[in-house]
VOVEX-780803 format. One record per atom (N, C-alpha, C): residue in one letter; x, y, z. Coordinates in steps of 0.2 Angstrom, whole numbers, plus 2048, in hexadecimal, padded with zeros to 3 digits. Atoms other than C-alpha are relative to their C-alpha. Last residue first. Example, Ala and Ser with C-alpha at 12.3 -4.5 7.8 and 13.67 -1.06 7.14 Angstrom:
2
S7FC7FA7FFS8447FB824S7FC805803A8047FA800A83E7EA827A804806800
//
This chain:
330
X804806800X8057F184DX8007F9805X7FF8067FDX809802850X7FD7FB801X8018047FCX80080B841X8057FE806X801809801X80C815837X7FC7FF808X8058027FAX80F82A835X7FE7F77FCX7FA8077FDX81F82E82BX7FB7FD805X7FE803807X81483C820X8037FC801X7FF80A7FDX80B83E830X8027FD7F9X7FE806808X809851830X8017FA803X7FD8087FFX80185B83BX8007FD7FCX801807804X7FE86F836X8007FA803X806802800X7FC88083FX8007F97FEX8047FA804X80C889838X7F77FF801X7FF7F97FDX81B881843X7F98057FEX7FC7FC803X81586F840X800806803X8057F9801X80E86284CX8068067FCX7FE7FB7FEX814850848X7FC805800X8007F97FFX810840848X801806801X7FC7FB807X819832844X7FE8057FFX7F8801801X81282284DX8018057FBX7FE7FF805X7FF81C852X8058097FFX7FE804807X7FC81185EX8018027FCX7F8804800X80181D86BX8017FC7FDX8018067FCX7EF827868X8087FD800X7FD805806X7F783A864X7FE7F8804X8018087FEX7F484886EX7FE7FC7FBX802807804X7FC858867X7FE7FB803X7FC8067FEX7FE867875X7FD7FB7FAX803806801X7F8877875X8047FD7FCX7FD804802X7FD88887EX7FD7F67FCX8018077FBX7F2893883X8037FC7FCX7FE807805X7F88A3881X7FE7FB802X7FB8057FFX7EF8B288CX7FF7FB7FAX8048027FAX7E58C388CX8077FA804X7FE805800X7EC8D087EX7FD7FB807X7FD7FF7FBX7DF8DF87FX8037F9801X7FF8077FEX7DB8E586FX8047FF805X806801803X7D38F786FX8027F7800X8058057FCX7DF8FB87CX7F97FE7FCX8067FD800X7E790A871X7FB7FC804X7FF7F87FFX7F7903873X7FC805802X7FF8037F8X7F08F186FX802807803X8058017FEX7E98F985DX8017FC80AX8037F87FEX7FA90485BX7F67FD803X7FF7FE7FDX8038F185DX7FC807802X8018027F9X7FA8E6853X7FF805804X8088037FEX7FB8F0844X7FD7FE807X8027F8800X80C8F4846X7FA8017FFX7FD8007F8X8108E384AX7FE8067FFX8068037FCX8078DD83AX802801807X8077FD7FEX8108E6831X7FE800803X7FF7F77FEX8218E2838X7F98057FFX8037FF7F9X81A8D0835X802808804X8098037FDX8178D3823X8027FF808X8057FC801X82A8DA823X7F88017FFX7FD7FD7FDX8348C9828X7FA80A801X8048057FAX8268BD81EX801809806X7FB8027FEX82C8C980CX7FD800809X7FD805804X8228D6803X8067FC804X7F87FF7FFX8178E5809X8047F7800X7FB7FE804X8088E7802X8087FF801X7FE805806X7FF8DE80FX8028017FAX7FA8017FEX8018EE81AX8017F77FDX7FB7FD802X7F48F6811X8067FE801X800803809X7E78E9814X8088047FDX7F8807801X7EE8EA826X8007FC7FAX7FC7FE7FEX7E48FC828X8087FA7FEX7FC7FB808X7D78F981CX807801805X7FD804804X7D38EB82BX8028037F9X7FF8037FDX7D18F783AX8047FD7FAX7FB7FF7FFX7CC90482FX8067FD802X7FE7FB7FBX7BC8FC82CX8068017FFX8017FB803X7B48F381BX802807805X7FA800805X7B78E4822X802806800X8037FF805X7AE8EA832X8057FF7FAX8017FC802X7B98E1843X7FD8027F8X8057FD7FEX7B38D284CX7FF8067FFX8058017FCX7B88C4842X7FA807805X806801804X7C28CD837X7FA7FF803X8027F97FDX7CF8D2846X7FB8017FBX8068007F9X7D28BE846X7FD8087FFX8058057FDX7D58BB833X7FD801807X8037FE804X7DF8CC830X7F97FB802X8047F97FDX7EA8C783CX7F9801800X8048017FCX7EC8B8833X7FF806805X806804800X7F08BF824X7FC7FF806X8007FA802X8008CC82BX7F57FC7FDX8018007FDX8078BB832X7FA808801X7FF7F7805X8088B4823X7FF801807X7FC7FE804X80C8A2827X8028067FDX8037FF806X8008A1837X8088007FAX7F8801805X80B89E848X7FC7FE7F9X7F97F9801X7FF8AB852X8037FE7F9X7FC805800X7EC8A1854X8068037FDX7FC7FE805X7E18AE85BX8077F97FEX7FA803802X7D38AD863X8048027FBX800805806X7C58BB86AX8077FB7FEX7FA8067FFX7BC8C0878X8017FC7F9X8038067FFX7AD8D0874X80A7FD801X7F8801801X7AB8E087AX8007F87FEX7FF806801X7998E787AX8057FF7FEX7FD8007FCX7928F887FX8047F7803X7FC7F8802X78E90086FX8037FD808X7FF7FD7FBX7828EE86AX806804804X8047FF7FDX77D8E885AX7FF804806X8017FC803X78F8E8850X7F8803804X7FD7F97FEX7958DE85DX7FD8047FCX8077FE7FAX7888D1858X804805804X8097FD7FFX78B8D1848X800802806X7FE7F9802X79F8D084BX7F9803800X7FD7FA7FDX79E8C3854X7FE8047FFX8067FB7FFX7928B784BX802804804X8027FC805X79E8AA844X7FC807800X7FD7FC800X7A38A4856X8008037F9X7FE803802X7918A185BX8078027FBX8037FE809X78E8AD867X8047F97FEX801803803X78C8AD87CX8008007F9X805800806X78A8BC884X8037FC7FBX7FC804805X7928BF896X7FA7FD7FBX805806802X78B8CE89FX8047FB7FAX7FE802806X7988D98A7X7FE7F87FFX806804801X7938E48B4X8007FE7FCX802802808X7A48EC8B9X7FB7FB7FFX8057FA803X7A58F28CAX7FD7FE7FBX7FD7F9803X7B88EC8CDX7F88047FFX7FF7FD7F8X7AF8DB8D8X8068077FDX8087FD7FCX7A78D88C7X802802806X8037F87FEX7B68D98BEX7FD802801X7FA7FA7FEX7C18CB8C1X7FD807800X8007FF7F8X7B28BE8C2X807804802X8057FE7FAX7AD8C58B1X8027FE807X8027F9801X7BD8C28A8X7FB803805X7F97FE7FDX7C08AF8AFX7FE80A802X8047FF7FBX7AC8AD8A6X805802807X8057FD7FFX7B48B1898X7FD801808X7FB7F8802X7C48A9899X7FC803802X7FB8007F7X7BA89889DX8038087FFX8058027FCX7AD89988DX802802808X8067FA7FEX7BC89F883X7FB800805X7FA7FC7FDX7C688E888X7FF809800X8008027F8X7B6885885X805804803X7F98007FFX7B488E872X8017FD808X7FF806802X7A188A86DX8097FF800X8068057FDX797897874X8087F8800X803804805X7A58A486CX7FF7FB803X7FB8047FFX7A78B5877X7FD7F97FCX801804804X79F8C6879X8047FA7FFX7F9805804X7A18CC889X7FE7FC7FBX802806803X7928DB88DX8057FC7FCX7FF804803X7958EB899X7FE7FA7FEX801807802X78F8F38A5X8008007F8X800801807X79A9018ADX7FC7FA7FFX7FE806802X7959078BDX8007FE7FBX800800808X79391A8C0X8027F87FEX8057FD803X78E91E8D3X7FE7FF7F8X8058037FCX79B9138DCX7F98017FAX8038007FBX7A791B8D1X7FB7FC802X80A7FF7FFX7AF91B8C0X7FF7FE809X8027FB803X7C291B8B9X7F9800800X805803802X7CB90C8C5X7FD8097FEX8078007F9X7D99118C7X7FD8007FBX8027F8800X7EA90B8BBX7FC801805X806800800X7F58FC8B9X7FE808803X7FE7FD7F6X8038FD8AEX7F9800804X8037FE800X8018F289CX7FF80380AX8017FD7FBX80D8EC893X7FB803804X8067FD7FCX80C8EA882X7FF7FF807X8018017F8X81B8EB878X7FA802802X8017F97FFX8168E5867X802802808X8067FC7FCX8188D3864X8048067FFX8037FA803X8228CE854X7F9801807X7FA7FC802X8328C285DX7F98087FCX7F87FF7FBX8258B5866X8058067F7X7F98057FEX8168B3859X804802803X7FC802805X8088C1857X8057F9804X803806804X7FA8C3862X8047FD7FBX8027FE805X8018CE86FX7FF7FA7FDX7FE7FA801X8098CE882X7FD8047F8X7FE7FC808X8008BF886X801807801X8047FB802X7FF8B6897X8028047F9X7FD7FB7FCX8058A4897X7FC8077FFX7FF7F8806X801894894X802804802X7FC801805X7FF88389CX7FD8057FAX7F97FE803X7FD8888ABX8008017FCX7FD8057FCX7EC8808AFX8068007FFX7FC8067FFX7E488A8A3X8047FA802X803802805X7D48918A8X8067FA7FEX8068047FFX7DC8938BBX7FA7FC7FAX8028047FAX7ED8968BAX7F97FC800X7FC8057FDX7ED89E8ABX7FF7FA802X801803804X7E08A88ADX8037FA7FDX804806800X7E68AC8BBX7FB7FB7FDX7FE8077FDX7F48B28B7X7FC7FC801X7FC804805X7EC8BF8AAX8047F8801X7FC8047FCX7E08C78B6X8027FA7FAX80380A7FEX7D68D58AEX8067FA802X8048037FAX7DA8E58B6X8017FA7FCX7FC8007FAX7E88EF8AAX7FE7FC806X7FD803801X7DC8EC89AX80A7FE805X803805804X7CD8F28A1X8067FB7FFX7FE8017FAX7D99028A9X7FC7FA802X7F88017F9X7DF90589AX8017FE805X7FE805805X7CC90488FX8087FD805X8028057FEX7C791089DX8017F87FBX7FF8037F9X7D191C899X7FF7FA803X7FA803803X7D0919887X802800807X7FC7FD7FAX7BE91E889X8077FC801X7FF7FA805X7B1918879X807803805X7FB804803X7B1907884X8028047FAX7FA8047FEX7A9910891X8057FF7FBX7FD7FB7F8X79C91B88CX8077FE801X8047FF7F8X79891387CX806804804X8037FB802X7A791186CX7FB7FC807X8027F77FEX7B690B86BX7FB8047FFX8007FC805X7B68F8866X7FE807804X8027FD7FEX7BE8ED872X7FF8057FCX8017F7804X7C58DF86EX7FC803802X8057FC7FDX7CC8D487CX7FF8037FBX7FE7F87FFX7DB8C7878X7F5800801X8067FC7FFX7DD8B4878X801808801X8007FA7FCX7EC8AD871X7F9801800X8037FA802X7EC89C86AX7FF804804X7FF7FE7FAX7FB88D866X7F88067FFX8078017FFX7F7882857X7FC805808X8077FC805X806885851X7FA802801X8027F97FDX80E884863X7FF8037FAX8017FF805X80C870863X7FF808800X8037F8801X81286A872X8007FF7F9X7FC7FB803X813858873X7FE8057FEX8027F9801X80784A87AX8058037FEX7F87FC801X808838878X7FD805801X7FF7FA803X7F882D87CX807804803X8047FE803X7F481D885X8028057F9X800807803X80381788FX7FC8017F9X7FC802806X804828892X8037FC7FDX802803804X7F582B89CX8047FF7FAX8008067FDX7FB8338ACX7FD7FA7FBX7FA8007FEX7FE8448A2X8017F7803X7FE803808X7EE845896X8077FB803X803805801X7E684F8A6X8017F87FBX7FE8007FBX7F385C8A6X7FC7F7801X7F88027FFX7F285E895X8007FC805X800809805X7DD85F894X8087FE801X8008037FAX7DF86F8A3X8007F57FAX8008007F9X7E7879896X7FE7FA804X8017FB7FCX7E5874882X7FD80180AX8047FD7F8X7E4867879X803804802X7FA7FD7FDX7E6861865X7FE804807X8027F97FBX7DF853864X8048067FFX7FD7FD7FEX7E2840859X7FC805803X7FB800800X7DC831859X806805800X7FA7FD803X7CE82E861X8078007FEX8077FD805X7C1824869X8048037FDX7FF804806X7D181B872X7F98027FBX8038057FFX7CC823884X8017FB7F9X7FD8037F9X7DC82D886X7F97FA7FEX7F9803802X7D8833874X8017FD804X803803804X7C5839877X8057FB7FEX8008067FCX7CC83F889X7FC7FB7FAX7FA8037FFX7D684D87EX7FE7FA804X7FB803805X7C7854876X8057FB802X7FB8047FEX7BE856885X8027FC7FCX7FA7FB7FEX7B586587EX8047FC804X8018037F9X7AB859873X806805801X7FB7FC7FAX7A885E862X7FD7FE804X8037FB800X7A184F855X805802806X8068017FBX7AE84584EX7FC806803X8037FA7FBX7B5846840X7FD800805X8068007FDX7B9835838X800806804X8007FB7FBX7C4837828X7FA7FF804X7FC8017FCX7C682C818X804805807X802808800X7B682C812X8087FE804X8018027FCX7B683D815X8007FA802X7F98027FDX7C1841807X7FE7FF806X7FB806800X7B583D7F9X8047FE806X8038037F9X7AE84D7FAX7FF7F9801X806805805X7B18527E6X7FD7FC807X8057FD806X7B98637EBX7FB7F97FFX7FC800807X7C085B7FCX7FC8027FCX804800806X7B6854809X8057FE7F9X800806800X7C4854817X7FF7FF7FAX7FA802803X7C5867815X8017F97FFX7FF7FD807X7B586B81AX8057FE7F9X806803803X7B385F827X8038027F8X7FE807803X7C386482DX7FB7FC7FDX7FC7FE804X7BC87782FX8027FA7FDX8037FF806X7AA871836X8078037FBX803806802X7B2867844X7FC8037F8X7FD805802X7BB878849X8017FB7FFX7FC7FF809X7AD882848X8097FD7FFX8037FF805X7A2877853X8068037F8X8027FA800X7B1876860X7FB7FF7F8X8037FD7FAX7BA86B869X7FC8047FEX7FE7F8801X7C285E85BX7FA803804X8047FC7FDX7C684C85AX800806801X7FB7FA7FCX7CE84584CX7FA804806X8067FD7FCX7CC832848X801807805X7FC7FC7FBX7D982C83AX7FB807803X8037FB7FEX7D181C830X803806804X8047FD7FAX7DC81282BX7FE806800X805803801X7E580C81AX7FD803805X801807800X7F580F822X7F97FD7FDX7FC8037FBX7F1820827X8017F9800X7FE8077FDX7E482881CX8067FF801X802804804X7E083A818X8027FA805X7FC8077FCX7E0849821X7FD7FC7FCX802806805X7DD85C81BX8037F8804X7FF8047FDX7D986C823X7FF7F97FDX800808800X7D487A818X8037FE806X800802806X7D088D81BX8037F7801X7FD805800X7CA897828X8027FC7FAX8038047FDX7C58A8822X8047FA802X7FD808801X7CF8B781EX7FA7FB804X7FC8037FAX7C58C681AX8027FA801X8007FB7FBX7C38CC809X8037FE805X8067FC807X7C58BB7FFX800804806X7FF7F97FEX7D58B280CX7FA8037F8X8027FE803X7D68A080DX7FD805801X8067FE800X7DF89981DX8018047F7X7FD7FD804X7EA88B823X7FB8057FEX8037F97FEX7EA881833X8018047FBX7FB7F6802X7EF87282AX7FB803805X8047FC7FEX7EC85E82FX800808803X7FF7F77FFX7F6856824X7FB802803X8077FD7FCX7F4842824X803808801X7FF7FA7FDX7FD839815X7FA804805X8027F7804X7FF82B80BX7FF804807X8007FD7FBX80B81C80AX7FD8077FFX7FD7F87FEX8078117FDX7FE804805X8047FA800X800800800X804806800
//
């Protein structure tokens, strides 16, 4: 039998705004290759891709529906591969007879805070400073994910963040003026789900009345567009191959193509060569973090799990797993 191939890309396809783009796996020895996944819209990208143009490619691909205990789908032998994140790692750990794990920091992702300018508050740059000086970066961590990560200084990959620091400030309202606010965030992310709800119990004993609002994560940007006192929680996956693209792809989600925002890093996709794309995109980044309109949160690092019966996989630097040397253990 010829030797064929499992790639499963993180890659993306770009018309206006960047959307998600393929994800491919084929067979393994003949075999089936069982991928578990945490999330509606990432069981609907591998879907997508599997197919193929003539949709054939499923045949050789089992999808499984999401489950946010990706990682106990592998440990239990219902899968075969994951990719996990925070407290699933930890969990994965006493079961090494079973499943391998290895960092994978393509697949790594930043959360940040966006924050459009505009209502009472979140139009006050004050108070956007002193928002993104309070929220509690360690314990997020700590408590969502179980170490394993760390706090974010920017969205971009290690050597292209921005300096972002951030000093803490006083609180910019009184007893009498209580800010309320609405976190928008995507129903179907687990590690948003937890962040989110982190966010709120760091700000309600500040004052902050901050109602948590659940979206389907393709319905961001509507529903920020709906409401003038609305912030929403969003992902970012750093080690993209253009890094000036993927930008592009998350600040789509929840900012107006047709805005500033994103005329701003269209222009700066004229510029030619990895080295200077990310120079863009750091200067992009950085006057929107600067200005607290995106408010870096934390990295959450993610880890490959892989059944032990099956041999050769890798995780790549750009999102990808390859298994071009992948074989059964027989």
């Amino acid at each position: 039998m010829p030797r064929l191939f499992v790639i499963l890309a993180l890659s993306y396809v770009y018309i206006g705004c960047a959307v998600p783009g393929p994800r491919t796996v084929a067979l393994v020895d003949g075999r089936v290759v069982r991928v578990a996944t945490a999330s509606p819209e990432e069981r609907a990208a591998v879907v997508r891709a599997a197919a193929g143009p003539d949709g054939t490619g499923l045949a050789r691909l089992e999808v499984l529906p999401p489950d946010r205990d990706a990682a106990g789908l592998v440990a239990a032998g219902r899968a075969d591969v994951a990719i996990v994140y925070g407290r699933g790692v930890r969990d994965l750990a006493p079961r090494g007879d079973r499943v391998r794990v290895e960092r994978a920091p393509g697949w790594d992702r930043v959360y940040a805070l966006w924050i459009p300018p505009r209502g009472r508050w979140l139009a006050d740059p004050v108070f956007r400073h002193w928002l993104a000086a309070t929220v509690d970066r360690a314990a997020m961590v700590d408590l969502v994910l179980d170490g394993v990560g760390e706090p974010a200084r920017g969205l971009l990959a290690p050597g292209g963040e921005p300096e972002t620091a951030v000093s803490p400030s006083k609180r910019p309202f009184g007893a009498g003026s209580l800010p309320r606010l609405s976190l928008l965030f995507d129903e179907g992310d687990p590690l948003a789900v937890a962040i989110a709800a982190r966010i709120k119990a760091t700000l309600g004993p500040e004052g902050v009345q901050l109602a948590l609002d659940p979206q389907e994560g393709s319905r961001l940007r509507q529903a920020l567009d709906g409401g003038e006192h609305a912030l929403a929680l969003i992902a970012h996956h750093p080690p993209v191959a253009d890094p000036l693209l993927g930008l592009l792809d998350t600040l789509c989600r929840v900012s107006p193509p047709d805005g500033p925002v994103v005329a701003e890093i269209a222009r700066a996709t004229r510029s030619v060569g990895r080295d200077a794309r990310m120079r863009g995109a750091s200067s992009v980044e950085g006057d929107l973090v600067r200005d607290h309109r995106l408010v870096p949160l934390v990295r959450a690092h993610a880890w490959l799990a892989t059944a032990s019966s099956l041999r050769g996989i890798h995780a790549g630097p750009w999102g990808e797993i390859g298994v071009e040397r992948a074989e059964w253990r027989r």
